[in-house]
Structures are given as C-alpha cells and as structure tokens.
N, C-alpha and C positions, 0 to 999 in steps of 0.2 A: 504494500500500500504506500502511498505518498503519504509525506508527514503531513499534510494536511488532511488527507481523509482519515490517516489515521490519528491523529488527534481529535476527530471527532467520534470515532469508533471506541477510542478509548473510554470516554464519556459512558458511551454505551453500555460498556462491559461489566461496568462496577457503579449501574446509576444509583442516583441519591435524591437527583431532584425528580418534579412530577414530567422537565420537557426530556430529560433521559431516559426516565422509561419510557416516554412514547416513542424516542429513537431508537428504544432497543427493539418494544414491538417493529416500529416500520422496517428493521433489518431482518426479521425473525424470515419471514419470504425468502429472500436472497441467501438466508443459511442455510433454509431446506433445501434451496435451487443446488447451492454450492455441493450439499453433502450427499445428495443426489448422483452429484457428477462423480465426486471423491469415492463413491461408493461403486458404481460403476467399473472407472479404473482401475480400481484394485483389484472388482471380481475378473477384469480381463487380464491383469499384470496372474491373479492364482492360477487362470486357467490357461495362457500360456502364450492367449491369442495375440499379447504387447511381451515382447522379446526381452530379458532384463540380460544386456552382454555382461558374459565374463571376463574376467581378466588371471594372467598366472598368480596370486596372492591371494590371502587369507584374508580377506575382507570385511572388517567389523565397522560399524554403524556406532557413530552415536549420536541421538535427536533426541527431538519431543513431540509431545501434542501439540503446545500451543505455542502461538508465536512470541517474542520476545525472550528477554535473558534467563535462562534455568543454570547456567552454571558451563554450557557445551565446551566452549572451550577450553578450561582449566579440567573439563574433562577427559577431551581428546589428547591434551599435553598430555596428563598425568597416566592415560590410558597406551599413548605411544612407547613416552620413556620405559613403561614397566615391561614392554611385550620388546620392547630394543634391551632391557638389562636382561629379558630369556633368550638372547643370541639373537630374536628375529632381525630380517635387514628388513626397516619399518620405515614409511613413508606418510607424512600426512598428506590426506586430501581434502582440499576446499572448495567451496563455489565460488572464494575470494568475492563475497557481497560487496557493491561499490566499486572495484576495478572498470578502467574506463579502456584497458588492454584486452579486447577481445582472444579468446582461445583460451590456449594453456601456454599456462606462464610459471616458469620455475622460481618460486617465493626468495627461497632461501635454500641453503646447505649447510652442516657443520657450524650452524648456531649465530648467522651470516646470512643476514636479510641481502636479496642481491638487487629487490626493484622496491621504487616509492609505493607508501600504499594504496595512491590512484591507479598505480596498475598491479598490484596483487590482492588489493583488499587488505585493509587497516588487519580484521584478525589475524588474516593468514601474514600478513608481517612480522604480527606481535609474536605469532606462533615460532616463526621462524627465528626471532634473536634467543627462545628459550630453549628450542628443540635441536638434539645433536644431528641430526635425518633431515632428507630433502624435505621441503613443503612445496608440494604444487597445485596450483589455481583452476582453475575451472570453470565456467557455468555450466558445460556437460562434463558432469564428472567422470561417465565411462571415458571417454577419451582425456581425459587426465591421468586416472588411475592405468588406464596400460601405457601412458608416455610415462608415468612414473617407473613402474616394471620394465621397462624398454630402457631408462635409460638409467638409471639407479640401480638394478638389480633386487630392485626390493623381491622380498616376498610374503609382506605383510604391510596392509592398507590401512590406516585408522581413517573414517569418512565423515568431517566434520563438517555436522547439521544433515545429515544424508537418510533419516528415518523415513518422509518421503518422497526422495530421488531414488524409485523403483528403477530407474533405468539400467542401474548399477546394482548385478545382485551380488549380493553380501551372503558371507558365513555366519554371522551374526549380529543381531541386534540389538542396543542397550539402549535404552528410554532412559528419560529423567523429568524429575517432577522434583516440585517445589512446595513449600509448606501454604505458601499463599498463594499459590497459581488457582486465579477461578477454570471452574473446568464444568461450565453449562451449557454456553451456545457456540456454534460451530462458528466460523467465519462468517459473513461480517457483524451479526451481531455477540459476540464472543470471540475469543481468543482461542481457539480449538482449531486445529490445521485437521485434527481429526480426530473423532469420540473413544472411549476407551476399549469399544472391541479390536481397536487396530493393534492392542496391547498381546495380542496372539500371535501377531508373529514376533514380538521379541523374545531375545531368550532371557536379556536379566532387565529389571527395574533397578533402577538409582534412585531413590528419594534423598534430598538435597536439603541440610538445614530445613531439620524438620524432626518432631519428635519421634512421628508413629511410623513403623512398618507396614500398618493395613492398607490398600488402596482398593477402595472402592472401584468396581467394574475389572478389575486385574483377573484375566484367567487361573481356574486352580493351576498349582504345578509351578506357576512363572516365580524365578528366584528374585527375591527384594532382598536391596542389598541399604545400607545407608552412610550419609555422605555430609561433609560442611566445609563450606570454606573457607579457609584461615589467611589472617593478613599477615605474610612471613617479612615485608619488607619494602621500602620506601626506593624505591626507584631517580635516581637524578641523570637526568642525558647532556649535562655538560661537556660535550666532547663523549668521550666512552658511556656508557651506561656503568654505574656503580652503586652498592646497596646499602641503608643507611639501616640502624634499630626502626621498626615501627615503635618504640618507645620513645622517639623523641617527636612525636606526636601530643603525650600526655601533657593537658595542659596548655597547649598552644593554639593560639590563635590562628584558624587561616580558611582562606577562600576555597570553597568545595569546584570544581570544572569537571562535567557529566555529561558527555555526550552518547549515552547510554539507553537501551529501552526503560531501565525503571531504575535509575536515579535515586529513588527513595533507601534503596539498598544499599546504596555506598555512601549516604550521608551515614543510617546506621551505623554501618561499620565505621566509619571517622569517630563518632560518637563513641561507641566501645571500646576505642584506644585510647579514651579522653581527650580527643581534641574537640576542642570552642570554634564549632564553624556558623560563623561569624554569615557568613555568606554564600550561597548557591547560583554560580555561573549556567546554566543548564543551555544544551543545544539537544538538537535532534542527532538521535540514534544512525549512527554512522558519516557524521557530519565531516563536508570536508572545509579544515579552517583555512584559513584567509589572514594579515596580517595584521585587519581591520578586528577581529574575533581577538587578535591578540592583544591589541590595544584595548578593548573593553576588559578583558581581562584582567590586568595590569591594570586599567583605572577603579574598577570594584576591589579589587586586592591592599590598593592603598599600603601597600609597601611590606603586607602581611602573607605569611607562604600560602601557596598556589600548591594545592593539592589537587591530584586528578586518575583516572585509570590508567592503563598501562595500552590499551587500544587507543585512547587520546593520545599519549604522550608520544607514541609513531609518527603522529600525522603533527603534531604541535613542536614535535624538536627540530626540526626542518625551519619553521619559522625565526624571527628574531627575537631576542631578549626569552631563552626557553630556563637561562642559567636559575631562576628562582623557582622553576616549577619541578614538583617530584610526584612520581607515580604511586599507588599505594598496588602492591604487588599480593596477590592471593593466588592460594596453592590447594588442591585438593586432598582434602583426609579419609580415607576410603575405611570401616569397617570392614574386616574381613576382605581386606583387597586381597590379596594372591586368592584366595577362592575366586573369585570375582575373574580375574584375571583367567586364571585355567579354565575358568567356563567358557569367557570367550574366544580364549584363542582353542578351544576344541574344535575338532573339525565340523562341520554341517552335519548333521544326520544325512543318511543314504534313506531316497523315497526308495521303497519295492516299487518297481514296472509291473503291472500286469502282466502273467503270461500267454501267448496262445496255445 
C-alpha cells in the first residue's frame, strides 16, 4: 500500500472513533474480495496447476500473517548465522523492498554491504553489514535464490518475508507472531496478508515478545516455539560502524528517528533502557531520507542525541552531519533455539505418489 492509503487503513485496523469503524465496515467488501482471491491461489499453488521452481538449496521461509514489523529480520539474521555455524554455505534472500535496481542484485558479502540501499533495499543492506554470507535482492525471489546457488555455492536459502512468495518452494516454513499483532480482518480492512488456516503449511511458529504459547487457529501438531528481542547495543556510523553499552542510554536525554511500520515499539524499548525521549522524529516505513529530513532532524534534536534503528541509520549515514546519530541494535533470543533450528533445516517430508 502507499503510505497514504495506508495510513488510512491503519485507522481502520485498531478503530476507536464512531468515522473508523465505519471505514472498517466500508473495507470489510474489498477483504472478502481480497481473501477470495488469496484463497484461490493457494488452492492452485496445492494442486500444482501454478508451478513453485526449485532451486539446489535447502530453502526455509521466514514471514507472517500480517503486514508490518513482527520481528522478520533479526529473525532471518539470527536464523542464517545458526544454520552457517552447522557448516551450511547459507545465503540470504530478499525482495530488497524499496530498491529502485531492478533484478537481482548482490547486497553484500562477508559482512560488506556492496550497493546503497536505493538499490538493495534499506533491510537487505542492514542484513548484509551483520551477516558473514552473500545477501541477494530480489523482487522475484526464484530467480534470486538460484543466482544465489549459481554463484555463491550456497546450499542453504534463508527467505526473508517469503511466507507468501509461493513462487519459490521452500523446505520449510516459520511464521511469527506478535503479542499485539491484531489478527481479524484480512486486507484492507485488517492487517492479515492471510487468516490462520495458512498456519498449515508451516512447520514451526515463532511467537515474539509475548507471554503465551497458545495460538488460536494454529493447527494441532504445529511446533510453537518462543522469542524476544533484546537491545544488545548502540550502533555509531562515524566512518566505520562501532558499538557503544546500551547502558549509556540510562538517563539521557535524546530524540527518538523511526522510520518504521510501528514506531511505538522502539520508543518502548528506549524507555526500558531509561532513556528520556524527549522527542519523536517519525517518517514512513521504508522512507528514503533527503538532507532536508536531516536538517529537521538536527533542528528537533536541539543538540541532544539522535537515537534511531539500524534500517534508518543505512540510508541516514550517507547523509551529512550523521556523527551525532547512533543506532539502537536488537538481536534475537530464541527458547529452545537449536530445537528450532534442527527442525528447520530437516529435510521436507517425501509426498507418496500414487501408484498405478
């Protein structure tokens, strides 16, 4: 969606007043229309009639239901490094969202972003200064992932945001969900890519900062696993990237910069480290800055530190005057991760063929 439709969807999602519910009813239509179609798809992607290519690689998935931030990327990191520390040769793949570089585009390698993130997509950059493995871009990910395998050697895909980009069939798939993720209406009046019977073809659930294990609508059998994200360190792009205590947060004063789908999440966490945010910069979700953004920045900041995500600070160290701005870096804690891990990288189940 355009950040203008979708700031009005928004509205919708979580109404309050009497003119948002009635924008939620007039979307309610166009959910069913949507979920109609999604429904569709998929029984043509089960039955075989829409083609999902293969690639040589051990292909795991990781997405969601609904649109916006659940945690995917500090997933896909976290889920790469551990399947590349079992020897795998591990590749990320992206749709690289916002890349203005048509095709496939090699992010980065050996931890060594190689293109701005107008042309790989702000995550898949971010991905690439953390991840030791190629990262390559996409908007059809089949033909990413076998230029990956072609020309890297992998043979092992992590496929980030890829639960549904059926195009590309995968070994496995891991969902993730959130403690406040609303989960009612389908697109456009809801946040739903798709309802939770689609929760049958994964093999594991992630539940993500969040108490419970139970999920309503999860098939019997489906392994739930649980997860949270911890803020391990303050990021500065002065020249090199280098990493400061999240403890010298405690206490101080400084401007929040969020150009994120929900923002509300990362002031929290500034809050939880005791910092006094004094102030909230907010842009739209994947925004690309400008050196006009920077100057506003810098003038709400009033000489006090500029705190900001680490998908911001890709696209904002490029700019001038970034020396006073530092990233707030978050890293995935997995329960029972090596379980989690062995499952995925298990092979696929074998269907039985019918015989004649």
């Amino acid at each position: 969606m355009s950040t203008g439709l979708e700031g009005v969807a928004r509205r919708a999602w979580a109404p309050r007043t009497p003119a948002e519910h009635a924008l939620r009813a007039a979307l309610v239509p166009a959910a069913l229309a949507y979920g109609a179609v999604i429904a569709v798809r998929n029984r043509l992607y089960d039955a075989g009639w829409l083609a999902a290519a293969r690639v040589p690689a051990h292909v795991v998935s990781v997405g969601n239901l609904a649109v916006g931030g659940t945690g995917k990327t500090p997933t896909t990191l976290w889920l790469a490094e551990r399947l590349l520390a079992r020897g795998h040769r591990v590749g990320i793949v992206t749709r690289g969202y916002g890349k203005r570089r048509r095709g496939v585009v090699v992010v980065g390698e050996a931890g060594v972003p190689l293109v701005a993130p107008e042309e790989g997509g702000d995550e898949a950059v971010m991905l690439a200064r953390r991840f030791r493995g190629p990262v390559v871009s996409g908007e059809r990910r089949a033909p990413a992932a076998a230029f990956a395998c072609s020309r890297f050697g992998v043979d092992t895909i992590v496929l980030d945001d890829g639960f549904q980009h059926r195009a590309l069939a995968r070994d496995a798939d891991l969902v993730l969900l959130t403690a406040d993720e609303p989960a009612f209406f389908l697109l456009p009046a809801g946040p739903l890519r798709e309802g939770p019977a689609a929760l049958a073809r994964a093999r594991a659930l992630l539940v993500v900062d969040a108490g419970a294990t139970v999920v309503p609508g999860a098939p019997p059998g489906l392994r739930v696993f649980r997860a949270r994200l911890r803020p391990t360190a303050l990021v500065g792009a002065a020249g090199a990237w280098s990493e400061e205590p999240v403890g010298d947060l405690a206490g101080r004063e400084v401007t929040a910069v969020a150009g994120v789908a929900r923002p509300e999440r990362f002031l929290a966490t500034l809050r939880a480290l005791g910092a006094v945010v004094v102030d909230l910069v907010p842009f739209p979700d994947h925004h690309v800055y400008s050196a006009a953004d920077v100057d506003r920045i810098m003038a709400a900041a009033g000489g006090r530190a500029v705190v900001t995500t680490e998908k911001d600070l890709v696209k904002l160290e490029r700019l001038r005057a970034t020396g006073a701005l530092r990233a707030l870096r978050v890293s995935l804690e997995v329960d029972d991760g090596d379980a989690l891990v062995a499952l995925l990288a298990a092979p696929r189940p074998q269907v039985d063929l019918p015989r004649d």
